[in-house]
ROPA-41861 format. One record per residue (C-alpha): residue number from 1; residue in one letter; x, y, z. Coordinates in steps of 0.001 Angstrom, whole numbers. Example, Ala and Ser with C-alpha at 12.3 -4.5 7.8 and 13.67 -1.06 7.14 Angstrom:
! residues 2
+-----+----+---------+---------+---------+
|   i | aa |      px |      py |      pz |
+-----+----+---------+---------+---------+
|   1 |  A |   12300 |   -4500 |    7800 |
|   2 |  S |   13670 |   -1060 |    7140 |
+-----+----+---------+---------+---------+
***
This chain:
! residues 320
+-----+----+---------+---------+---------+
|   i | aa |      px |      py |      pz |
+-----+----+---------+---------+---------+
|   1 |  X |    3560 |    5044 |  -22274 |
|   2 |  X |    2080 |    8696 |  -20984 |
|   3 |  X |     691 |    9407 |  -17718 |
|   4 |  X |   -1063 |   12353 |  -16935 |
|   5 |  X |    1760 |   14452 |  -14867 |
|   6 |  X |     957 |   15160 |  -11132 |
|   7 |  X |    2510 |   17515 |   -9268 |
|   8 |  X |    5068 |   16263 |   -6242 |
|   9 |  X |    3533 |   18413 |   -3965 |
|  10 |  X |     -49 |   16471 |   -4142 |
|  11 |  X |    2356 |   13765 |   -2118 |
|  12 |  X |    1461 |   16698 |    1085 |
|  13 |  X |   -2557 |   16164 |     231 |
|  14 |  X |   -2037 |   11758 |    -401 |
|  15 |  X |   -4955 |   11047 |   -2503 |
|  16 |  X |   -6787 |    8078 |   -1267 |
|  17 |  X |   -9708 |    7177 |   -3188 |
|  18 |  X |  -12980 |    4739 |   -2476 |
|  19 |  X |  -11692 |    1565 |   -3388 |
|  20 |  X |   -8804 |    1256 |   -1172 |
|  21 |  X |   -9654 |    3241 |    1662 |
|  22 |  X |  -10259 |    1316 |    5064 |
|  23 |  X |  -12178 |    4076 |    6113 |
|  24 |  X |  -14648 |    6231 |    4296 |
|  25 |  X |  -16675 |    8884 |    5188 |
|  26 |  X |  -19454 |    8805 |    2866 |
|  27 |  X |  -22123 |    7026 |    4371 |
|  28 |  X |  -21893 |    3882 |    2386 |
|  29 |  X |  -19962 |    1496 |    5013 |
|  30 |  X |  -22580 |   -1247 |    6113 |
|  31 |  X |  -21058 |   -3141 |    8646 |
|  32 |  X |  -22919 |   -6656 |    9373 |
|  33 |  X |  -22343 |   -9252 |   12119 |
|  34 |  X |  -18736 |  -10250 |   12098 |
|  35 |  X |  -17985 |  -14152 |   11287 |
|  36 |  X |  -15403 |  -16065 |   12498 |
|  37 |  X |  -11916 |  -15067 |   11192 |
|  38 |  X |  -10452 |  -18130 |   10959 |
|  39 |  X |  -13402 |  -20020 |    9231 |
|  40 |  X |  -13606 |  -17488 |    6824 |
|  41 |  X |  -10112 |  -17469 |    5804 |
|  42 |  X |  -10512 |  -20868 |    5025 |
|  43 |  X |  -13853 |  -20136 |    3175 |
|  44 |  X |  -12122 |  -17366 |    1367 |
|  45 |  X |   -8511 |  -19085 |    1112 |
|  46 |  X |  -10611 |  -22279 |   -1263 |
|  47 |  X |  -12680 |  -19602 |   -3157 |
|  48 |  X |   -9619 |  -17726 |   -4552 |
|  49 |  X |   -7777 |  -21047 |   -5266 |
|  50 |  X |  -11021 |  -22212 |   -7031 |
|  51 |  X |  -11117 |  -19191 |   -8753 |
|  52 |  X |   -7243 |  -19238 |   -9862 |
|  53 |  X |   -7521 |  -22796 |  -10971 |
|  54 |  X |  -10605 |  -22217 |  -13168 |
|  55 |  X |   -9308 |  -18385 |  -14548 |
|  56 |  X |   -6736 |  -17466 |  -16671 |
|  57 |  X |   -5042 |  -14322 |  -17997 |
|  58 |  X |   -4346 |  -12417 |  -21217 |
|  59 |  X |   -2251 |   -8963 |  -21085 |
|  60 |  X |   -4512 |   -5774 |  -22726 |
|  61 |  X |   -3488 |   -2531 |  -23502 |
|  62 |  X |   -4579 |     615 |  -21196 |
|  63 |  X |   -5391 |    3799 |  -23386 |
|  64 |  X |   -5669 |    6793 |  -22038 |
|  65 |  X |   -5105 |    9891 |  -24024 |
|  66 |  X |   -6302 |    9245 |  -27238 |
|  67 |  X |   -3822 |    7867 |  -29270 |
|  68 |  X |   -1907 |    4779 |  -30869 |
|  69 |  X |     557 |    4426 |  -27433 |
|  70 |  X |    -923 |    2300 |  -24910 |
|  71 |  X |    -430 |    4048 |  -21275 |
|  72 |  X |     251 |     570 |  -19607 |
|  73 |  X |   -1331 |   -2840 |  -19382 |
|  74 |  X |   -3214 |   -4824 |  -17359 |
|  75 |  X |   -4075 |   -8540 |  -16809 |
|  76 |  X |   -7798 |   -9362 |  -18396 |
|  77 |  X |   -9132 |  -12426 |  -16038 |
|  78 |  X |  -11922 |  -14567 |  -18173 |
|  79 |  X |  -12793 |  -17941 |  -17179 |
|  80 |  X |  -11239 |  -21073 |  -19004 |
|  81 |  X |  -12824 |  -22863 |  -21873 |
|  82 |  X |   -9936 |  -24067 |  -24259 |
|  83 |  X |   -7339 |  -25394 |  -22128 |
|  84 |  X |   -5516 |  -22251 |  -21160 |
|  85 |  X |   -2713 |  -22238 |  -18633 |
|  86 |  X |   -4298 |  -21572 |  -15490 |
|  87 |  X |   -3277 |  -18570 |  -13211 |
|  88 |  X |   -2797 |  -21026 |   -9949 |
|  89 |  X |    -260 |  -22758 |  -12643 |
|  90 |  X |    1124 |  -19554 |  -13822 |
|  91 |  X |    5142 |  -19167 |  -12873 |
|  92 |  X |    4668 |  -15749 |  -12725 |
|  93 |  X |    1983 |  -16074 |   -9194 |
|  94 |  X |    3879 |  -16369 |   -6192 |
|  95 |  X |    2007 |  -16638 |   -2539 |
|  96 |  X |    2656 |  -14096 |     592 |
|  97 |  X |    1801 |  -14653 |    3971 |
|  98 |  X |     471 |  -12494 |    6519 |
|  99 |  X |    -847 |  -13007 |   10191 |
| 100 |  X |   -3004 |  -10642 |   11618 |
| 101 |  X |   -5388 |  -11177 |   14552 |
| 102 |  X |   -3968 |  -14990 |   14972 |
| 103 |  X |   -5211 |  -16209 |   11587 |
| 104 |  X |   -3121 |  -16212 |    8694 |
| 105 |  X |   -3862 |  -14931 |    5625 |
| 106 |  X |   -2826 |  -15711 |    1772 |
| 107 |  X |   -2265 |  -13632 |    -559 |
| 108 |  X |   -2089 |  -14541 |   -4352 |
| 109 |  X |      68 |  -12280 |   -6381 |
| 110 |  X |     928 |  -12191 |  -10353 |
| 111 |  X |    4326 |  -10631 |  -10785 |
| 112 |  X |    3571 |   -9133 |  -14162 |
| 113 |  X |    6526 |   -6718 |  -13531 |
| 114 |  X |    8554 |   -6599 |  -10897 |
| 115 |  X |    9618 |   -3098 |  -11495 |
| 116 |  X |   13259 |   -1091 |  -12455 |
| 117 |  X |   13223 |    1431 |  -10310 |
| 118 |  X |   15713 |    2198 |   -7340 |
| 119 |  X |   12944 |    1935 |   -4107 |
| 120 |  X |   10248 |       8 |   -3213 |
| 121 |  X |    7785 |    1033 |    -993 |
| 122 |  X |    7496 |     267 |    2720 |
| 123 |  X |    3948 |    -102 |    4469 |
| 124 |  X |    3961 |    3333 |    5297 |
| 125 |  X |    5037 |    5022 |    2474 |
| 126 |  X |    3817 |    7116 |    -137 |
| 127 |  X |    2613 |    5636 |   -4114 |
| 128 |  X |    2173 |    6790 |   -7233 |
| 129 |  X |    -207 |    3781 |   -8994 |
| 130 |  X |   -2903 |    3196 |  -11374 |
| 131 |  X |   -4995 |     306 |  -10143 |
| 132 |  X |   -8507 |   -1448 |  -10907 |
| 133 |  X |  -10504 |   -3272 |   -8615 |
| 134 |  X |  -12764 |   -5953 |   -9052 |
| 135 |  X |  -14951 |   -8704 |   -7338 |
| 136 |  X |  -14205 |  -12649 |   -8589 |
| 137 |  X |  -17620 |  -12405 |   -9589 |
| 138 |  X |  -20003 |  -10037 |  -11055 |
| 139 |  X |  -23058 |   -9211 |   -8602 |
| 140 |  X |  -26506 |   -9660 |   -9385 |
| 141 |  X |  -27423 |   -5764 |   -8778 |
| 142 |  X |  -23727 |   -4710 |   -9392 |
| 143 |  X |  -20696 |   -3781 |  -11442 |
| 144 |  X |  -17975 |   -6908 |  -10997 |
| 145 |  X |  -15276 |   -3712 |  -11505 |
| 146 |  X |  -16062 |   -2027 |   -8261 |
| 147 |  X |  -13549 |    1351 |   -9287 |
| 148 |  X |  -10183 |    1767 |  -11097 |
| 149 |  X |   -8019 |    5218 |  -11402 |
| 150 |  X |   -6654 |    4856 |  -15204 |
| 151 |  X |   -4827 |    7752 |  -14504 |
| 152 |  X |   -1668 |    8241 |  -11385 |
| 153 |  X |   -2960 |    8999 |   -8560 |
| 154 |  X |   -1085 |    9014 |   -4919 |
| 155 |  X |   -1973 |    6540 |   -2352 |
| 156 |  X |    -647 |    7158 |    1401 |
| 157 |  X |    -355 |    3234 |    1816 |
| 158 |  X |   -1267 |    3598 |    6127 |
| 159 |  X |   -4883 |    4033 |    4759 |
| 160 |  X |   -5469 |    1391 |    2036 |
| 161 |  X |   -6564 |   -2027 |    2939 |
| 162 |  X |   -3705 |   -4517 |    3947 |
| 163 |  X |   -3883 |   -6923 |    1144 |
| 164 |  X |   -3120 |   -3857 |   -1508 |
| 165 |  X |    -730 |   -2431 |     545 |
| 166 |  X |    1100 |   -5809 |    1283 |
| 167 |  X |    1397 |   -7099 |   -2094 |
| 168 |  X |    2715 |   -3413 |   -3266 |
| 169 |  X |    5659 |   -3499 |   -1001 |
| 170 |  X |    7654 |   -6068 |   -2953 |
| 171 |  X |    7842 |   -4292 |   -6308 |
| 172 |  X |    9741 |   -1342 |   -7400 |
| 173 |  X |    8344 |    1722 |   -9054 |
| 174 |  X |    9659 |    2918 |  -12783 |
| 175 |  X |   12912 |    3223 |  -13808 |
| 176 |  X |   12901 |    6774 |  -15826 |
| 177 |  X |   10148 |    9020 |  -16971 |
| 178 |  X |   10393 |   11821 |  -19618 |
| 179 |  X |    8261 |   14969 |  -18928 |
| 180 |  X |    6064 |   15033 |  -22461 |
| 181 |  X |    5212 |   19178 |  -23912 |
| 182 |  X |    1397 |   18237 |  -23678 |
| 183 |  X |    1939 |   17839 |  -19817 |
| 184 |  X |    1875 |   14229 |  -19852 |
| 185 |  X |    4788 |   12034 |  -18067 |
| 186 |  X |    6082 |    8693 |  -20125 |
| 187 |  X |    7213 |    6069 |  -17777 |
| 188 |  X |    9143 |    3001 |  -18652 |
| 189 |  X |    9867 |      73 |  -16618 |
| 190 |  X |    7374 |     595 |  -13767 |
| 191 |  X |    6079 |   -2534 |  -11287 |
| 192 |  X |    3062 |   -4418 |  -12624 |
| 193 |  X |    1079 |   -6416 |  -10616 |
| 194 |  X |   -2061 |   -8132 |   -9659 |
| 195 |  X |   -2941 |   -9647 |   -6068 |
| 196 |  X |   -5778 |  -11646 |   -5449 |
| 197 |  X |   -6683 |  -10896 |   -1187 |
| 198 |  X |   -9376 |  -12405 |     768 |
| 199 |  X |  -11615 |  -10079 |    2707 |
| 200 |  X |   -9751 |  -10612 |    6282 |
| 201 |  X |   -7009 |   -8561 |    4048 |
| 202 |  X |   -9909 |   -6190 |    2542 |
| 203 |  X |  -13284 |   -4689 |    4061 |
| 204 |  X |  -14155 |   -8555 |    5828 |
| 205 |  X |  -17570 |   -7643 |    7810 |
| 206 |  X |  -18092 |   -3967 |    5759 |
| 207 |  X |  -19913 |   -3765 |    3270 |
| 208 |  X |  -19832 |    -929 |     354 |
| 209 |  X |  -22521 |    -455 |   -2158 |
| 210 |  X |  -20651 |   -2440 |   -4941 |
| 211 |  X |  -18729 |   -4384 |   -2455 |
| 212 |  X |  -20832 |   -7200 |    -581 |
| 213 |  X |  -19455 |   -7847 |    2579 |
| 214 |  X |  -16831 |  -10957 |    3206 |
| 215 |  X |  -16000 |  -10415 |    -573 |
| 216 |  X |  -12255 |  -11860 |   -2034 |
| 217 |  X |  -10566 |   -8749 |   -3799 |
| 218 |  X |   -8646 |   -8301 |   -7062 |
| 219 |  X |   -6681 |   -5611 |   -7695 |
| 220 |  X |   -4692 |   -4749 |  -11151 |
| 221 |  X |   -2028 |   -2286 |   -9634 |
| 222 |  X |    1087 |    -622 |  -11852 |
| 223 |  X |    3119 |    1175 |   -9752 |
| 224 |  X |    5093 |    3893 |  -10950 |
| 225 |  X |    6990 |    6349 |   -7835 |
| 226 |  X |    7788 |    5693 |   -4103 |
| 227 |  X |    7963 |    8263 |   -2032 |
| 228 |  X |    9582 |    7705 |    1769 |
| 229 |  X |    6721 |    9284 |    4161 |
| 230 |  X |    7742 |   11386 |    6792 |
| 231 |  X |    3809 |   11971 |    7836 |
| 232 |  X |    4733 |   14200 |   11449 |
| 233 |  X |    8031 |   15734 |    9887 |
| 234 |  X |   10134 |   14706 |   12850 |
| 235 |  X |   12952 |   13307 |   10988 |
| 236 |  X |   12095 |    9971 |   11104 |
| 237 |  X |   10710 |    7629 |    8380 |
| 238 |  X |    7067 |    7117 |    9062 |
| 239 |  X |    7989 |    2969 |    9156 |
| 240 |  X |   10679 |    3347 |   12093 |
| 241 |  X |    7759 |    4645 |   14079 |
| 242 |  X |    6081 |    1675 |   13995 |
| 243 |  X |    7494 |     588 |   17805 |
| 244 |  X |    5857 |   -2678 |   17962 |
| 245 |  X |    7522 |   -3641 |   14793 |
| 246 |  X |    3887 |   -5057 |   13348 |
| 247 |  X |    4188 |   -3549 |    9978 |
| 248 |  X |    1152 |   -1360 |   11389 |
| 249 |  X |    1498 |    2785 |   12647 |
| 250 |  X |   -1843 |    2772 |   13644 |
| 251 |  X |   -2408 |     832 |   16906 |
| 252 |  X |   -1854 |    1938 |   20650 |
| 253 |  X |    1868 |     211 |   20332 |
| 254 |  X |    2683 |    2747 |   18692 |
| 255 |  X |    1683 |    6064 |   20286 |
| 256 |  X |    5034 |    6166 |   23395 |
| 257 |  X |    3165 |    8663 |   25408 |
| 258 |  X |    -228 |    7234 |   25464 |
| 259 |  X |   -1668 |   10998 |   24291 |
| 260 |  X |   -4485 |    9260 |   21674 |
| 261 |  X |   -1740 |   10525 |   18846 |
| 262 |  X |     342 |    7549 |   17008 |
| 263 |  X |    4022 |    8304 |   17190 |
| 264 |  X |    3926 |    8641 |   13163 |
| 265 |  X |    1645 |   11617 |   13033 |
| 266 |  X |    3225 |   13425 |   16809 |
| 267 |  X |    6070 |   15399 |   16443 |
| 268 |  X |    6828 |   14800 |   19888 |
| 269 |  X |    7296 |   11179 |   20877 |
| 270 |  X |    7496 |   11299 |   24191 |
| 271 |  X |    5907 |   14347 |   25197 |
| 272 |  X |    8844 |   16175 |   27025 |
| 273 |  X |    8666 |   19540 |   25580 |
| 274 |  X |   11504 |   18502 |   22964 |
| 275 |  X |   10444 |   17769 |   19413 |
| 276 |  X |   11510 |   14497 |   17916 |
| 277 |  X |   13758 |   15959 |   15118 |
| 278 |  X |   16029 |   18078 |   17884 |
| 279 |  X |   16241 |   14587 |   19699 |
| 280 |  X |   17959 |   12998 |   16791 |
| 281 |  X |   20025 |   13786 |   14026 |
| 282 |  X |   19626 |   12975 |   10347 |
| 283 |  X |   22428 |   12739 |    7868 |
| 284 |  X |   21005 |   12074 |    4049 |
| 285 |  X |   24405 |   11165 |    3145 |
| 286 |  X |   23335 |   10276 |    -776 |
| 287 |  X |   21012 |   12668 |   -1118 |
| 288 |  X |   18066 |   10448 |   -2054 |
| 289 |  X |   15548 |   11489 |    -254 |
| 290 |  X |   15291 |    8253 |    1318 |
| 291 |  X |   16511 |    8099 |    5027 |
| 292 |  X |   17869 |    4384 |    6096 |
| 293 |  X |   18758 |    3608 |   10144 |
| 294 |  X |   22742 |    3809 |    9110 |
| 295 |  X |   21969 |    7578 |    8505 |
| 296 |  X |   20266 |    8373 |   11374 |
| 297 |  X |   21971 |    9224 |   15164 |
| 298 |  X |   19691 |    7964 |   17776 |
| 299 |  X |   21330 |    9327 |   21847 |
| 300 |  X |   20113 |    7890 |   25013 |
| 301 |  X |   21907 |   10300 |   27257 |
| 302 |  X |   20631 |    8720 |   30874 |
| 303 |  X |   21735 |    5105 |   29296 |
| 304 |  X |   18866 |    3912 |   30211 |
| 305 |  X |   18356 |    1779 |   27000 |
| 306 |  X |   15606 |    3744 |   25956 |
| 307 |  X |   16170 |    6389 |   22783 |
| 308 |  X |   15772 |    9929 |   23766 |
| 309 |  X |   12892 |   10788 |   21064 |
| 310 |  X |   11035 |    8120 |   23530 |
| 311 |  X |   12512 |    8914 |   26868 |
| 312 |  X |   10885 |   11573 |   28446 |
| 313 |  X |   13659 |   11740 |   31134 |
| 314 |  X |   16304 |   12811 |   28136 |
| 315 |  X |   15312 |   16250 |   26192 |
| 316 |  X |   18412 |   18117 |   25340 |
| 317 |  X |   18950 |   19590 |   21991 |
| 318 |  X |   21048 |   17365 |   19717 |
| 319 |  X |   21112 |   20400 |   16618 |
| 320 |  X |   21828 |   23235 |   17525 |
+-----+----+---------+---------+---------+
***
């Protein structure tokens, strides 16, 4: 299977593109008059179970560059009409759940591949994938695929919607790739997955132009590196700055010194005039480029309770 190579350093730049991103810039976010979370969960919740009861799957080949070797594969949804297995039947679709402003929300995920590689990906971390979206339905004015990337690209997983970035935290990314002469990268053994997400867990109220608004997601998503974000550069893993412990980097929880900057993107936590990385101290000790708690040394020098990267009272040097 060959990938079109992408430099490591595009990991610095995190390539987000429209159909994932919570935000976008462009003008085309149409937010109408927010419904009930709850009752639409349960709206939504039936709709995707109606949807996976009545739809099945058949596994097609992805080609990409032109010749006999598919690049990957990806599940083809069509509706039933001679008695094939359907995907709420399938052993292969297991369910997550996730609560998020007191309703909670299913997902509906097809383990096509759970993946060889070493790492999976926490909720803040950095993704190589290929991916297509799609609506459970095709619009009347509208494209049912609303975008797809047939080619790697990297996806900072703080700024996709929670439903992809959920479901992409339980698989693993390839085991081995082999740099091709013709600049292309063949992968084998990478995660394969598809999630079906209601729209508390996608855009809900916003819509997009091929996205109505309070519209179920699917998302074919193959995932092929992990890369552990460090987003500030402070030392710590962008997830242990999630204070609150919500799975979330983004919220008010998170920012220690109440400056308007979450403690995953400042560089100094607590806003005593000592950067975070000279208030711990890191050890790699495998050399994987993937920092656990074990290898990091946390001080509280005034024994307070409270670390010194988050204790303004405590700003001595730690490596010098």
């Amino acid at each position: 299977m060959n990938v079109i190579k992408y430099s490591c350093a595009i990991v610095l730049v995190l390539v987000v593109l429209y159909a994932c991103k919570k935000d976008d810039d462009d003008g085309g976010v149409t937010a109408v008059p927010p419904r009930d979370r709850g009752e639409q969960q349960i709206s939504d919740d039936a709709a995707l179970q109606d949807y996976l009861k009545t739809h099945f799957y058949t596994l097609e080949d992805v080609f990409v560059n032109n010749d006999a070797t598919p690049e990957y594969q990806i599940a083809k949804l069509d509706t039933i009409e001679n008695g094939e297995q359907p995907i709420l039947d399938s052993p292969l679709l297991k369910t997550k759940k996730i609560t998020r402003n007191d309703v909670e929300y299913t997902l509906y995920i097809l383990n096509l591949n759970q993946g060889e590689g070493p790492h999976q990906p926490t909720f803040a971390d950095s993704t190589l994938v290929t991916y297509q979206g799609e609506l459970m339905y095709k619009p009347k004015n509208s494209n049912k695929i609303f975008d797809s990337a047939v080619n790697p690209v990297w996806f900072d997983l703080v700024s996709v919607v929670e439903g992809f970035r959920e479901s992409l935290v339980d698989f693993n990314g390839a085991s081995s790739f082999v740099e091709n002469s013709d600049g292309t990268v063949t992968y084998s053994g990478q995660g394969n997955l598809v999630v079906f997400m209601p729209s508390g867990l996608g855009y809900f109220n916003e819509a997009r132009p091929s996205i109505p608004a309070y519209s179920p997601l699917i998302f074919n998503i193959q995932l092929y590196k992990v890369n552990q974000a460090d987003h500030d550069r402070d030392g710590l893993p962008s997830y242990l700055e999630d204070i609150d412990g919500d799975r979330l980097v983004l919220d008010v929880n998170d920012d220690t010194d109440q400056d308007g900057t979450p403690d995953y993107v400042d560089n100094d936590d607590d806003r005593d005039g000592t950067l975070t990385k000279d208030e711990i101290t890191i050890n790699d000790s495998n050399n994987d480029g993937f920092i656990t708690p074990d290898e990091i040394t946390f001080y509280d020098d005034d024994g307070d309770g409270i670390k010194n990267h988050l204790d303004a009272d405590d700003r001595d040097l730690k490596n010098e």
